[in-house]
N, C-alpha and C positions, 0 to 999 in steps of 0.2 A: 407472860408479861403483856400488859394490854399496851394499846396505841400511844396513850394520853404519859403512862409513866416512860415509854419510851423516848417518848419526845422530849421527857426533861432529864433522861439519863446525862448524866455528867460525863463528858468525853474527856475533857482537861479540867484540872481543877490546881491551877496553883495560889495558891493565900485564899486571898478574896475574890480571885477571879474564876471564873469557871466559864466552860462554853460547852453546850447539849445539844444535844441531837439535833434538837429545832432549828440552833444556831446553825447549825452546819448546813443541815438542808434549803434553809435560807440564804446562806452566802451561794451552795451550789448553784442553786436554781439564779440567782442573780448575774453569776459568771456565765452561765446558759443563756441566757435571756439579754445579755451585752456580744456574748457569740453572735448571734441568731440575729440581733440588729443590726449588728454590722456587716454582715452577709448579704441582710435585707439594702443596706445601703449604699455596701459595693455594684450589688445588680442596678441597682439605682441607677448612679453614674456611670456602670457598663454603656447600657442600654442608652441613656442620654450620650455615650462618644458615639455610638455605633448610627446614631440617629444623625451624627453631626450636629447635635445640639449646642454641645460643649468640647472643646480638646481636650487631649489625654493628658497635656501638663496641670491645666487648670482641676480637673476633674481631680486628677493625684494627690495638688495640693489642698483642695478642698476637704478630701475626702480625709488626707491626714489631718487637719485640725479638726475635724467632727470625730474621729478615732480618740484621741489624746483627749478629748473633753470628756467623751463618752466613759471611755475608759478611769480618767479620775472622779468620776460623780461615783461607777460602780467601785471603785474602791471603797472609797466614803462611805458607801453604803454598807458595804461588805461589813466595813472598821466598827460602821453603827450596829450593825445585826448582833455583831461579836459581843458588844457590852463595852467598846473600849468608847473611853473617855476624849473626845474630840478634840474638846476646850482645852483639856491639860495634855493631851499629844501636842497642839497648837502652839501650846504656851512655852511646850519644854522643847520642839524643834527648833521653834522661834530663838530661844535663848542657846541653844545648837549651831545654828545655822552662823550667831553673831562670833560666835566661835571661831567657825571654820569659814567666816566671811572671805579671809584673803586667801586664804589657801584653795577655794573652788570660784575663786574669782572670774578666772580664765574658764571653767564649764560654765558657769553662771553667764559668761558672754555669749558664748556659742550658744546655748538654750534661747536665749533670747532672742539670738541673731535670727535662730531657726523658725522663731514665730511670726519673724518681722518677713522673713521670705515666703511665708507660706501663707499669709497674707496679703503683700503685696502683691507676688505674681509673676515678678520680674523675673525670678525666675523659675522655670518650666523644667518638668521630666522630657529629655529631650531636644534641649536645646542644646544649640553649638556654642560654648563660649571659651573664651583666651582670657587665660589669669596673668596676673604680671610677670610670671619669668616665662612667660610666653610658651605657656604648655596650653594645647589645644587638644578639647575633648568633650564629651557628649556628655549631658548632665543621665543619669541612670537611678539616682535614688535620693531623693531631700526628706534627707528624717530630722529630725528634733534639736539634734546637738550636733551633727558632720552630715555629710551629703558625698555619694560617692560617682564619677566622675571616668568615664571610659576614653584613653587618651588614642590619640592614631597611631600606634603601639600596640592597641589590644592589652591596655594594661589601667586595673582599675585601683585609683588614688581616695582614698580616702580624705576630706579635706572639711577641717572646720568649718561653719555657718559663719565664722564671726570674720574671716577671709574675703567671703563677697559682699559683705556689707560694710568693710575695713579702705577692702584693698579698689584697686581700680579691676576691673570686669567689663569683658567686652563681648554682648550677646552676640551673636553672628543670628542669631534666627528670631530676633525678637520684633514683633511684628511688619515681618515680611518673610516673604516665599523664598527671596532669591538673594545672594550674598554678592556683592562686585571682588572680581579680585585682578590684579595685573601680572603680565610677563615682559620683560623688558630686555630689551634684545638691539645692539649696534652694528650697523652695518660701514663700510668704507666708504670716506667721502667719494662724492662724484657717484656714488649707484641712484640708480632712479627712484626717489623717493615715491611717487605714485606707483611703480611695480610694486615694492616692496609695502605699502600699503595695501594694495591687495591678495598680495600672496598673505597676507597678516590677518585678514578676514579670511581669505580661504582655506586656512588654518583652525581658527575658529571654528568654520560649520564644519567642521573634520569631526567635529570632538560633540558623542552624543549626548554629553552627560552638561554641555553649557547649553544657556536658556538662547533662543531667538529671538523671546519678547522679553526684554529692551535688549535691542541689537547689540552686539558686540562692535565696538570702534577702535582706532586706533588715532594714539596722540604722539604728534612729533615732537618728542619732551624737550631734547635739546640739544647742541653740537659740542659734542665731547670732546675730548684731548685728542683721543685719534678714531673716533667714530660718532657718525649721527645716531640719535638716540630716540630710539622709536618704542612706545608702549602700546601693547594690546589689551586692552580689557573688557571683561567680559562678563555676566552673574553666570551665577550655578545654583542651583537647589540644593547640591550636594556638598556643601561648604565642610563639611567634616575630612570630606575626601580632595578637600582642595589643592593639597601636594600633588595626586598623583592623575590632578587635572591637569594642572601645570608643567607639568611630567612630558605627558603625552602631545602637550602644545609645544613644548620645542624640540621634540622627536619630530614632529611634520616642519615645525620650522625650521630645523636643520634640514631635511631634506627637499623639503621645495628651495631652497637658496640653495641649493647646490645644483638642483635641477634650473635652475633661471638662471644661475653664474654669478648670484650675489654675494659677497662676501664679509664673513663677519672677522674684523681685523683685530689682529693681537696690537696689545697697548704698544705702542712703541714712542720714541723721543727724538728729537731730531738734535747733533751736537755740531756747535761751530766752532771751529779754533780758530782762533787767530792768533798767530804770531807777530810777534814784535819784530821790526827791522830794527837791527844794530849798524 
């Protein structure tokens, strides 16, 4: 069998459709040559993080919308190599799609939502964010239709595109290094407010995982029912682990106020009787 009749041997042949050798070897080579480019353009934006050209959240989400486009042009391609009919695929998804308009309504939003993030920017592989029922966690992978989301658990959520662009979202890492957060802590009236303000910083530099630049302060928030009310706060780089900074900040604050004779007082109430003279 020569080269020329191989190439137009018939591998499938139903009705009037058929697809030959040449078809196939054309789609293959096309699926190789979308491999091989995309490969070429991951090194691409490697090489531009490693340089600090670009971050690795921007670079991810860049890189997935040049994936997804990529990849639907070689389909098309693929679809046109094959002999299949574009126009009337188009025409009859089209009248498909009005179909099952409501029924993929809800995927139809996430898809969207997913192009509007990955575009935008806002948000990043890697960022710390708090969703509204106040689950906090590291963003780990923004694909097309859900994005999945590593909590302080160690437990990874899978969560709709159409969520952060719905719901309200709170970047903890969106352009800045460093996250503020507070410990709030009451002492008994009459203790030395200026001691206890710096046993509250030297608290603070205890803790190696909070920033020194911008200093950690403490505000005298306000005079309680039955305690003064003193806040420390502080940024961190580490906002994902910010529990178990806070953590460690009132382990040292419970023991420096015990080592100074501070005391932090249980609520208590004061009751007056008075009796009636008969």
């Amino acid at each position: 069998m020569e080269l020329k009749e191989f190439l137009n041997l018939d591998i499938v042949n139903i009705g009037k459709y058929s697809v030959n050798a040449f078809d196939l070897i054309i789609s293959s080579l096309i699926v190789i040559v979308t491999i091989i480019l995309l490969q070429l353009i991951r090194k691409f934006f490697n090489s531009r993080v490693k340089a600090g050209k670009i971050d690795k959240g921007s670079a991810f989400s860049i890189y997935s919308i040049i994936k997804y486009l990529i990849w639907i042009i070689a389909i098309l391609a693929i679809l046109e190599s094959l002999g299949v009919n574009l126009n009337l695929m188009l025409a009859g998804s089209a009248a498909l799609l009005v179909g099952l308009g409501f029924g993929i309504q809800q995927i139809f939003n996430d898809l969207v939502s997913g192009i509007i993030l990955l575009f935008e920017g806002n948000l990043k592989v890697g960022d710390v964010i708090q969703l509204e029922n106040n689950i906090v966690g590291k963003v780990k992978v923004i694909g097309l239709r859900t994005s999945k989301i590593k909590t302080r658990d160690d437990i990874i959520m899978i969560v709709p595109n159409s969520k952060f662009i719905n719901d309200r979202v709170i970047n903890w890492s969106h352009e800045q290094g460093s996250t503020r957060f507070l410990v709030e802590v009451g002492v008994a009236y009459g203790s030395d407010t200026q001691l206890v303000t710096r046993l509250l910083l030297d608290c603070a530099k205890e803790i190696p995982e909070i920033d020194l630049a911008p200093e950690p302060f403490v505000r005298f928030n306000d005079f309680g029912d039955s305690a003064l009310i003193f806040q420390l706060l502080f940024w961190t780089k580490e906002a994902f682990r910010s529990e178990n900074i806070r953590s460690k900040i009132r382990y040292a604050i419970d023991r420096k106020f015990r080592e100074n004779n501070i005391t932090i007082p249980f609520p208590q109430r004061d009751v007056h009787m008075i009796s009636e003279k008969k």
